[in-house]
N, C-alpha and C positions, 0 to 999 in steps of 0.2 A: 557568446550570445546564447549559444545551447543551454551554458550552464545555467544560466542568472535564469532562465523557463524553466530548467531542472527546481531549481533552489525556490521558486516560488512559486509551484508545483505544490512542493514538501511542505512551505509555509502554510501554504492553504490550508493542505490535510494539517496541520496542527493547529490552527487558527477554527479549526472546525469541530474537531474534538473539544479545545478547550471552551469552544461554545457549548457546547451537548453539557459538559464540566460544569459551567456556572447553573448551569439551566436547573439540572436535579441539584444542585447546592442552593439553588434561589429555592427549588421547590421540596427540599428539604425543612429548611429553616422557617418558610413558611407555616410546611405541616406542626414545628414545633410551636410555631405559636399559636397554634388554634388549641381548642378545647373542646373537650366532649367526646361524644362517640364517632360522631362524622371523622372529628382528627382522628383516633385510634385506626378507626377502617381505614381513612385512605393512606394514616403511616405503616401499617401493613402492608399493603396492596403495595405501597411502596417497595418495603422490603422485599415482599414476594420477588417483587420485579428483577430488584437486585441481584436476590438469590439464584433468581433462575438464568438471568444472564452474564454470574460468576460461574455457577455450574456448566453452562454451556460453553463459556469459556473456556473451564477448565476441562472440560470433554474435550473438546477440537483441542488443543495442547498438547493434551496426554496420547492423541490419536496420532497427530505431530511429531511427538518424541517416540512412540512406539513405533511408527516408520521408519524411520528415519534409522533407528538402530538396527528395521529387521534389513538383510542381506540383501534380499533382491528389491528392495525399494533403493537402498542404497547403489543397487547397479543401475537400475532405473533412474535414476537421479544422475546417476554420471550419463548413460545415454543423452539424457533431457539437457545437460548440461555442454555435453560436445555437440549435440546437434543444434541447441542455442547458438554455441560459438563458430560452427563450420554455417551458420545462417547469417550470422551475423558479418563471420570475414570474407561471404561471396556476397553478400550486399554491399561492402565498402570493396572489396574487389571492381565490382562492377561500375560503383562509381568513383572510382578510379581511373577506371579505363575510361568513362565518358569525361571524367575532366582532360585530360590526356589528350582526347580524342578534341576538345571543345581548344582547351589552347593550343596545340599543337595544331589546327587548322588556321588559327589567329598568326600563329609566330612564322607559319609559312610562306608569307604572301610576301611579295616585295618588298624592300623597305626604300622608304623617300630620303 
């Protein structure tokens, strides 16, 4: 049941991207079919756009992979990483012990 939420979750975010996708290709193809100066400015300002949020992209990336290689982000990340997982395995600890707790008071009682 978790998963099929996981899985349409994810579809979503890609069903959302490839909206944002059609949307500047719609307003791409637009801009090329106009004419004049109005199209030239706003197919710029287009590209500006572009430009600046490939470059910003490629800023956070490069900031991504330059961590990641330097040493103590790398230990940092393992920390983030065990204490992820030691969070993770006394939440299912715990609810473990309450299933446990929930049928083991059920399986207790008399039986008819």
């Amino acid at each position: 049941m978790r998963e099929d939420e996981t899985k349409k979750a994810w579809d979503e975010v890609g069903e959302r991207f490839s909206d944002v996708g059609r949307r500047i290709g719609d307003r791409y193809h637009k801009l090329g079919s106009q004419t004049g100066a109005a199209a030239e400015e706003q197919g710029r300002a287009l590209n500006d756009a572009v430009k600046k949020a490939v470059d910003e992209l490629d800023r956070a990336l490069t900031a991504v992979g330059d961590s990641i290689r330097d040493q103590q982000t790398q230990e940092s990340l393992k920390q983030a990483a065990r204490s992820f997982g030691d969070a993770l395995s006394a939440t299912f600890s715990d609810l473990s012990e309450e299933i446990r707790k929930r049928v083991g008071r059920k399986d207790s009682g008399p039986t008819t």
